[in-house]
C-alpha positions as CSV (number, residue, x, y, z in Angstrom):
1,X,-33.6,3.5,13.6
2,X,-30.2,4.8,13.9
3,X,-30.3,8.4,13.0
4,X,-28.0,10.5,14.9
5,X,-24.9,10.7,13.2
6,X,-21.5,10.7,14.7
7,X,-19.4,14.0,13.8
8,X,-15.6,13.6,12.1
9,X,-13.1,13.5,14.5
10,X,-10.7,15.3,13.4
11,X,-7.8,14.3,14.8
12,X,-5.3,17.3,15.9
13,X,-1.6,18.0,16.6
14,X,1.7,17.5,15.7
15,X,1.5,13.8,15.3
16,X,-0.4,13.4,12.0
17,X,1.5,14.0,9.1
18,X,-0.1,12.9,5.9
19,X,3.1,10.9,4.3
20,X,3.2,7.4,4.3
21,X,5.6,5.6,6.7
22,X,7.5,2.4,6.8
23,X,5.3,0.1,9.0
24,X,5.9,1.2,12.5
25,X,8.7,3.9,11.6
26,X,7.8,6.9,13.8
27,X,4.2,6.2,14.7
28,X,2.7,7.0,18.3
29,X,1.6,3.3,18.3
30,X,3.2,0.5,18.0
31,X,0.7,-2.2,16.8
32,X,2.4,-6.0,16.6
33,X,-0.5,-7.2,14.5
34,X,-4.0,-7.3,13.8
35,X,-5.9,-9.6,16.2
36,X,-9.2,-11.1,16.0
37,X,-12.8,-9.2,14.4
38,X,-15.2,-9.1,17.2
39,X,-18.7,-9.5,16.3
40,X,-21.4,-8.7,18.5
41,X,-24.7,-11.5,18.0
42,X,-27.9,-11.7,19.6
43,X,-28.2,-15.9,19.9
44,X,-24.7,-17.5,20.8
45,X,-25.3,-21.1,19.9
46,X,-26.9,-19.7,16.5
47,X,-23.9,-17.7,15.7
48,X,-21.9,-20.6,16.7
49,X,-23.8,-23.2,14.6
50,X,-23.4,-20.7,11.2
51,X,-20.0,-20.0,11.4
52,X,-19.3,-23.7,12.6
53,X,-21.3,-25.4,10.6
54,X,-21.6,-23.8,7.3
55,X,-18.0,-21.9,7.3
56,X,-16.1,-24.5,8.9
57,X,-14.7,-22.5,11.6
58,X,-13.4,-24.2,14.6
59,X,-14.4,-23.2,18.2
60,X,-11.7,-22.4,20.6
61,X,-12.7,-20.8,23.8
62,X,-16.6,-20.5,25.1
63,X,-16.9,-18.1,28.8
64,X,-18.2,-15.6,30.2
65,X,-17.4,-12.6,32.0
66,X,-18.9,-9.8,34.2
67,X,-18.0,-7.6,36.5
68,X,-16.8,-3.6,36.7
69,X,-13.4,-4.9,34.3
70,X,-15.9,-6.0,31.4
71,X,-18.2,-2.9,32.1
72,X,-15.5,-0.4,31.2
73,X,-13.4,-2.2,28.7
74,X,-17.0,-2.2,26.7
75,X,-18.4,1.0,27.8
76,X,-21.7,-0.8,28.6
77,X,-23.2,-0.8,32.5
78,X,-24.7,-3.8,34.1
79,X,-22.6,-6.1,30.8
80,X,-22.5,-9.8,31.2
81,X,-21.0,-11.1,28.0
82,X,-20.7,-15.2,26.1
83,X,-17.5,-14.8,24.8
84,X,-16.7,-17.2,21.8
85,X,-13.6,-17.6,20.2
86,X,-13.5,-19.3,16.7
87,X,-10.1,-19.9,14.1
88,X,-9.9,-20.7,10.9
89,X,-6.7,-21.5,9.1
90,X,-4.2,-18.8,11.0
91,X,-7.2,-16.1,11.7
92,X,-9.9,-15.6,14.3
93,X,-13.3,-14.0,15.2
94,X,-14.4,-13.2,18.5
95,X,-18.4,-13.5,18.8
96,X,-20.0,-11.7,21.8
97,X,-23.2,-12.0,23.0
98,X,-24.3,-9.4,25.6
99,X,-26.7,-11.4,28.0
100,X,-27.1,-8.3,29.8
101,X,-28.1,-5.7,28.8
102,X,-29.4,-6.5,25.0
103,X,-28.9,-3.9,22.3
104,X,-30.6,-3.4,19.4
105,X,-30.9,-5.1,16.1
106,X,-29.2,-3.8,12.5
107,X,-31.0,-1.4,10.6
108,X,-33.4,-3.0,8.4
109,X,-32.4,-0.3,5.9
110,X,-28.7,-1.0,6.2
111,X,-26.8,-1.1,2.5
112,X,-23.3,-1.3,1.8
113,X,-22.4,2.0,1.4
114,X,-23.7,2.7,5.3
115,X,-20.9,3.8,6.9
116,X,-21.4,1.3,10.1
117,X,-20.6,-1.7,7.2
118,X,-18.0,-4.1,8.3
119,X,-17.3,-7.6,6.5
120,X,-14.9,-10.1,7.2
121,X,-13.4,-11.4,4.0
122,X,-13.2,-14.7,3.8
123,X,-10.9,-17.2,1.1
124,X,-12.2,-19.5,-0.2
125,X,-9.9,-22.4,-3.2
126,X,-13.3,-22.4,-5.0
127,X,-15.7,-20.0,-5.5
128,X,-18.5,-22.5,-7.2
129,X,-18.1,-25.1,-4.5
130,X,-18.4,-22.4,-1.9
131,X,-21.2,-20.5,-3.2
132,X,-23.4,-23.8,-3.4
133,X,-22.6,-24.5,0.0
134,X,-24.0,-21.0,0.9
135,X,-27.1,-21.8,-1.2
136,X,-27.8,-25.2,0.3
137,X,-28.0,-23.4,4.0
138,X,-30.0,-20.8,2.8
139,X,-28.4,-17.7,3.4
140,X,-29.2,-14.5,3.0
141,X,-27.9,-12.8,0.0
142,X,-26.8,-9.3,0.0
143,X,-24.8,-9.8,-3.7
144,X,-27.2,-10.8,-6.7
145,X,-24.5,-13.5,-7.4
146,X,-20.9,-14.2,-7.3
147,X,-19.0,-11.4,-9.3
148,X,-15.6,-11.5,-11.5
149,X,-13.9,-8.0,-11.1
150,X,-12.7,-6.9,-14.5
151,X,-9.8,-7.4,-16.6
152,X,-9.3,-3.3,-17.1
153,X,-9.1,-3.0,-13.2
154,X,-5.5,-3.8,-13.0
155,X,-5.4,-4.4,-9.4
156,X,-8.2,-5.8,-8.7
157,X,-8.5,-8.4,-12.1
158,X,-9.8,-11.5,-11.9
159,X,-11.0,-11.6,-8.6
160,X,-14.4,-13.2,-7.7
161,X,-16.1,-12.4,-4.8
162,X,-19.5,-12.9,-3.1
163,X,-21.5,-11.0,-0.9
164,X,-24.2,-12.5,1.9
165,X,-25.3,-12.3,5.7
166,X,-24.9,-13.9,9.1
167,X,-28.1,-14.6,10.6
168,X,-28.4,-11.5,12.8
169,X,-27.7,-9.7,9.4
170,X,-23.4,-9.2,9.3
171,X,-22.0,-8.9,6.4
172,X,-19.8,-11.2,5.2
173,X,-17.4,-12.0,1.9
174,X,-16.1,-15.0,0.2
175,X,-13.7,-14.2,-1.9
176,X,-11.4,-16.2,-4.3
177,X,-8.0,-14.9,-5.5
178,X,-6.7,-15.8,-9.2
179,X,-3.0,-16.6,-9.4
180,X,-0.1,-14.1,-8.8
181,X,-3.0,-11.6,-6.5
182,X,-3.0,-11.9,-2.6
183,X,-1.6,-13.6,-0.1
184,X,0.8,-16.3,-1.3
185,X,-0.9,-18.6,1.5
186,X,-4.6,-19.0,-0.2
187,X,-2.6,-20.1,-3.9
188,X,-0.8,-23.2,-1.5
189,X,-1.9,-26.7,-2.2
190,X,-4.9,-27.3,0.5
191,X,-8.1,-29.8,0.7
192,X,-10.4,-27.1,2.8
193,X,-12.4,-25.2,1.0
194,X,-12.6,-22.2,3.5
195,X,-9.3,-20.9,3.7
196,X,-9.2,-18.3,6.6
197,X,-9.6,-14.5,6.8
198,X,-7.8,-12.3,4.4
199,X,-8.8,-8.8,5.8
200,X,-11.9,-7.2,7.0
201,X,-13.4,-4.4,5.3
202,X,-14.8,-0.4,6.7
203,X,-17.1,2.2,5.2
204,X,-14.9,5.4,5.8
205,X,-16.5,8.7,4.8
206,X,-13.0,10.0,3.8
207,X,-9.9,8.2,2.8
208,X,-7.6,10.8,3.8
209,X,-8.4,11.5,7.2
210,X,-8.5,7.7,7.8
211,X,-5.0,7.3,6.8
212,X,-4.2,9.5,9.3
213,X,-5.4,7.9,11.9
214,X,-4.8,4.1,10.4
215,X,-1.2,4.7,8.9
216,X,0.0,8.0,10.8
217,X,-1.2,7.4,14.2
218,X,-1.5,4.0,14.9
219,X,1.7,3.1,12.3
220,X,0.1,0.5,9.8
221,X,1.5,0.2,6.2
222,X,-0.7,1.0,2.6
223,X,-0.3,-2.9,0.8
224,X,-2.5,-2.3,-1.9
225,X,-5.3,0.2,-3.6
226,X,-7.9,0.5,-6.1
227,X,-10.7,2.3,-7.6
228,X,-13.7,0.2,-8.3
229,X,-16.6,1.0,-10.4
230,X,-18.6,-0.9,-13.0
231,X,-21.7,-3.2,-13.6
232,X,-19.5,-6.1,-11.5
233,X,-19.0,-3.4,-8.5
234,X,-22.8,-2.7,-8.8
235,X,-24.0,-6.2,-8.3
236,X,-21.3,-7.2,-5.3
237,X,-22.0,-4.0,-3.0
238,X,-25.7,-4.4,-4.3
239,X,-25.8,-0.7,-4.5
240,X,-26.2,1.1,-8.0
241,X,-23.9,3.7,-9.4
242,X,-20.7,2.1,-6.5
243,X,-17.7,3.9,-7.7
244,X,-15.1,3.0,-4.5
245,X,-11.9,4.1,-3.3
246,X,-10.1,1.2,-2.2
247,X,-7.1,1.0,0.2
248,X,-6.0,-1.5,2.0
249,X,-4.0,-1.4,5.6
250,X,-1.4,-4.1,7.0
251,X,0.0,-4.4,10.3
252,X,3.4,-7.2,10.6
253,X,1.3,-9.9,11.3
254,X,-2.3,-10.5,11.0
255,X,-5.6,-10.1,8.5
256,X,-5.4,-6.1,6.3
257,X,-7.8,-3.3,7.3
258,X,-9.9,-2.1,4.1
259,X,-11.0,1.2,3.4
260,X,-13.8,0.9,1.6
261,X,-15.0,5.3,0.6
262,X,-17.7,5.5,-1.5
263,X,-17.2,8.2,-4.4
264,X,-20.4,7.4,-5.0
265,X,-23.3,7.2,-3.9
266,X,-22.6,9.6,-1.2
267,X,-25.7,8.7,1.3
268,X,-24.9,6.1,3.0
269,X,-26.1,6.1,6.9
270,X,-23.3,7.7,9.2
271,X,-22.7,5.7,12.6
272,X,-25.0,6.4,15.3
273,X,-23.4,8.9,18.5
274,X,-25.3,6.7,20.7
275,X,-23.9,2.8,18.8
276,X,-22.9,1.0,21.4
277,X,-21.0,-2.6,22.3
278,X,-24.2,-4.5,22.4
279,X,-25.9,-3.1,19.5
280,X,-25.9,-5.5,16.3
281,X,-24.3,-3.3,14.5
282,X,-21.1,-2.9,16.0
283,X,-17.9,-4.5,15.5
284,X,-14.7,-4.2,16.8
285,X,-11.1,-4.7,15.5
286,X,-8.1,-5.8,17.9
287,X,-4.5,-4.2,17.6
288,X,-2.4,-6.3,19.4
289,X,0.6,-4.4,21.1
290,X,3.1,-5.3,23.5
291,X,2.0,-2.0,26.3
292,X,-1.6,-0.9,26.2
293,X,-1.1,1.9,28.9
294,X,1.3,3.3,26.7
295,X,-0.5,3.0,23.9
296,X,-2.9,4.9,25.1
297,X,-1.5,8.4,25.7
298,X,-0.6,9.2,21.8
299,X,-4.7,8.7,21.0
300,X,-5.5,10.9,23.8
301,X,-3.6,13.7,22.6
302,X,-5.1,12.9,19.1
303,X,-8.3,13.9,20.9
304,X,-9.4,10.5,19.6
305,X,-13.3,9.1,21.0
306,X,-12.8,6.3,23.6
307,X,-15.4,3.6,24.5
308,X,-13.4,2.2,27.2
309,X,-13.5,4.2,30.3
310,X,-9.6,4.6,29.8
311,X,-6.8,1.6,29.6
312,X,-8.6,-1.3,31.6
313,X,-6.8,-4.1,33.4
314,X,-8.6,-7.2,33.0
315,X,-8.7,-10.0,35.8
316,X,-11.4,-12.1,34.5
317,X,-9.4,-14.2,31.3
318,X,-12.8,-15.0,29.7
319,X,-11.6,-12.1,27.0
320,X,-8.4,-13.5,27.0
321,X,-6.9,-10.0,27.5
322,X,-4.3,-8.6,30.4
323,X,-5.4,-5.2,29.3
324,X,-7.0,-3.1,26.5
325,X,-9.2,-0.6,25.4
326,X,-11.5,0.8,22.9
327,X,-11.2,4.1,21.0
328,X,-12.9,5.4,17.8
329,X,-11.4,6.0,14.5
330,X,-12.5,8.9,12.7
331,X,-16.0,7.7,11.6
332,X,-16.8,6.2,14.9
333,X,-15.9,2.6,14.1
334,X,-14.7,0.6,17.3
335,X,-10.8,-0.6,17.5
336,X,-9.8,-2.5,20.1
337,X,-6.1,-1.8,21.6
338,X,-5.0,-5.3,23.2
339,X,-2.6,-6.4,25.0
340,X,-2.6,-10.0,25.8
């Protein structure tokens, strides 16, 4: 089990006022947009066949890759990687499936309010239709049933969402917006029923040193927040007593960032100091920007954790990178600087 937890990292300097910025006014990074979720699975054409078949996304790029390149952008020694890109509507994922060497499975204990948690969110025009799709394949639920946020939570009113699992045990969210919330893309006239990816959610321990890395360092923009709490929040997160702190994170271009802090409970499993790229449980994020290298000397004075043996030039186009590397946020979840 995943035990050992990974300390806060504080991030240090002059760099990391607390205010909020314009997007990209006076940040030490200069993100162009949010890029795909990469998802690390354990059986390719399984993962493929799910997220094909049942969520209609549509495959765009199968390789692989190897080589010393691959083994320092992903911090992992000996790494042969399936690399599988899938769209749907304007948003991606990545799915990557270490062939060599294999890491370990989720935590059969994991819960919501585990600090490792990561969804993508996905829209969906209607929630019923949707939700017996998910039934007719079977899948694993991690919500008791589809839930209708509350009409005294301003912000959040009137939005149903839906909880379940990928078969190696991701998290995932369908989620339907009423009229006049969200993007102004899921309320436009459309036959699909699975719409594309409106953000993907993080556990984060604290709100407050998150922004300051999210927003102060790497220059993203608050769009939204809420507090969340209730019988509805209960049965969603499947966790009892979920009071969240909800804020979400936009770049120009591109699916948000949610911070998801639980006020309570407060015991959710931190990240493990040894997680690594092959284990199930990780996940990364890409920032696109337009100069990796340069990117990358604002995070190292932020004393901020890479994964990446520094900024890596990448020759094999299986990732479909030129360069990019991996750093840390404060809890230990993996973001992916790209440059493509």
């Amino acid at each position: 089990m995943l035990r050992k937890t990974l300390p806060a990292l504080w991030l240090v300097g002059a760099v990391l006022s607390a205010v909020p910025r314009a997007l990209g006014a006076d940040s030490n990074v200069q993100v162009r947009s949010v890029g795909s979720i990469v998802i690390t699975v354990s059986d390719m054409d399984r993962a493929v066949d799910f997220y094909g078949r049942v969520l209609t996304f549509e495959k765009v790029t199968d390789s692989e890759a190897a080589g010393g390149d691959v083994e320092r952008f992903f911090g992992v020694f000996g790494s042969r990687v399936r690399v599988v890109r899938m769209k749907l509507g304007d948003e991606s994922i990545e799915l990557v499936q270490f062939l060599a060497p294999r890491g370990r499975p989720i935590p059969v204990d994991s819960r919501s309010n585990d600090v490792w948690f990561q969804h993508i969110a996905v829209i969906v025009s209607d929630m019923d239709r949707a939700y017996a799709i998910l039934r007719e394949n079977k899948v694993e639920f991690a919500s008791s049933e589809p839930q209708r946020l509350p009409d005294w939570n301003k912000n959040a009113a009137g939005i149903r969402a839906f909880y379940f699992k990928d078969p190696d045990e991701h998290p995932v969210e369908i989620l339907q917006f009423p009229e006049g919330k969200g993007d102004p893309k899921w309320h436009q006239s459309n036959s699909r029923l699975f719409l594309g990816i409106d953000h993907t959610a993080i556990v984060v321990s604290n709100t407050d040193a998150s922004l300051k890395f999210y927003r102060d360092l790497l220059g993203l923009q608050i769009a939204g927040e809420s507090e969340n709490y209730g019988t509805e929040q209960e049965h969603l997160n499947n966790v009892f007593g979920a009071h969240l702190r909800i804020t979400s994170l936009r770049a120009s271009g591109g699916p948000g960032i949610e911070l998801l802090e639980y006020l309570s409970p407060r015991d959710g499993h931190r990240i493990s100091v040894d997680e690594r790229a092959n284990d199930m449980v990780h996940r990364e994020t890409e920032l696109e920007v337009s100069d990796a290298e340069a990117a990358l000397a604002p995070l190292r004075a932020a004393k901020a954790t890479l994964v990446s043996s520094g900024d890596v030039e990448l020759h094999d186009r299986a990732l479909s990178l030129t360069r990019g590397f991996v750093v840390r946020d404060p809890d230990g979840h993996a973001i992916a600087i790209v440059q493509r």
